[in-house]
C-alpha positions in Angstrom: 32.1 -22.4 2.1 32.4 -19.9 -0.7 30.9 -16.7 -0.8 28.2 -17.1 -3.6 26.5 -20.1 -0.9 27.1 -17.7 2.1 24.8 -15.6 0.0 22.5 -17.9 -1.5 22.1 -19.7 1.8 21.3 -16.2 3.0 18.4 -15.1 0.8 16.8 -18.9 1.6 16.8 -18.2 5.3 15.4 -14.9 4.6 12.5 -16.3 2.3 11.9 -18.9 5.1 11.4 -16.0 7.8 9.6 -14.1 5.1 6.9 -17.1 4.6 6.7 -17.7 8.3 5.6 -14.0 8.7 8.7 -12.9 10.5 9.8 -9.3 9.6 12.8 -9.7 8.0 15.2 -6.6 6.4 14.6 -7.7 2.5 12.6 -5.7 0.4 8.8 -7.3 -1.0 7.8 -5.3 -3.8 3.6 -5.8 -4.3 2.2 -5.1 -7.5 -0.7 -3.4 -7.9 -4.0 -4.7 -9.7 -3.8 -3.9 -13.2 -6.6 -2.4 -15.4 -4.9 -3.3 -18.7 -7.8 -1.9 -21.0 -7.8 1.5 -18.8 -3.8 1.5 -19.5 -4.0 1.0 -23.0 -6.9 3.6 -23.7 -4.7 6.1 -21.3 -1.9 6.0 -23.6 -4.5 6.4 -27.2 -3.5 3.5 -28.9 -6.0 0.4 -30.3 -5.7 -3.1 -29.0 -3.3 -3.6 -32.4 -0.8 -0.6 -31.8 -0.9 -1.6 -28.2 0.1 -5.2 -29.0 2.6 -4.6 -32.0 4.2 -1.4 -30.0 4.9 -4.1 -26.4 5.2 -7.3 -28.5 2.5 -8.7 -26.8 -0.1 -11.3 -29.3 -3.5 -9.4 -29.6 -4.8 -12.4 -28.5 -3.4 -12.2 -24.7 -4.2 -8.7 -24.9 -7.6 -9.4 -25.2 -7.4 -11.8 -22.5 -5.5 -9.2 -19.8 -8.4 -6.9 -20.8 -11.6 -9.3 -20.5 -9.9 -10.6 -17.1 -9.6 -14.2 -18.2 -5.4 -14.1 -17.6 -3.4 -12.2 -15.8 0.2 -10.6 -17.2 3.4 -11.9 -15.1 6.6 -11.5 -14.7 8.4 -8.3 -17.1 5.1 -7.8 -18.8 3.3 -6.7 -15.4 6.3 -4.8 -14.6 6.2 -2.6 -18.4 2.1 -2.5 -17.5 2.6 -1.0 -14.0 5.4 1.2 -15.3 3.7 2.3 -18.3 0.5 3.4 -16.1 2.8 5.1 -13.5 5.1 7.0 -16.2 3.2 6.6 -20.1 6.0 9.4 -21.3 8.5 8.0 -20.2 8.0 4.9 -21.5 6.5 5.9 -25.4 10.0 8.3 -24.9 11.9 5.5 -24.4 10.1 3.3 -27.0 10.7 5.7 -30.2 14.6 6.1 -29.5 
């Protein structure tokens, strides 16, 4: 067998372990909850700026901050960044 399904069979046994609530040696990163209006108004910027500045629609902005959706995936990962480290990331965004 070659090495890349040594590996992938690897990470499934782990997942299996994981969802059978076996301690297992992986990493499981939790997110915490997100208060997207507190992080927007934490870093000064309107619902617009916010919006045009992550390229996010104004629209699921809106959403995030009324609580009718929740952001996934690399969005909740910027949001959780950018209320952890706001400097770094506005740094990073006017290189």
């Amino acid at each position: 067998m070659s090495e890349a399904f040594q590996s992938i069979k690897a990470g499934l046994e782990q997942a299996i372990e994981h969802a059978q609530g076996k301690p297992i040696e992986a990493k499981v990163h939790r997110l915490s909850p997100l208060d997207v209006k507190a992080i927007r108004t934490k870093v000064g910027m309107s619902q617009s700026e916010f919006a045009t500045s992550f390229g996010i629609s104004v629209g699921t902005l809106r959403h995030w901050e009324q609580g009718n959706r929740e952001p996934h995936g690399p969005a909740r990962v910027l949001l959780n960044l950018l209320a952890k480290e706001p400097k770094v990331v506005l740094d990073a965004l006017q290189r």
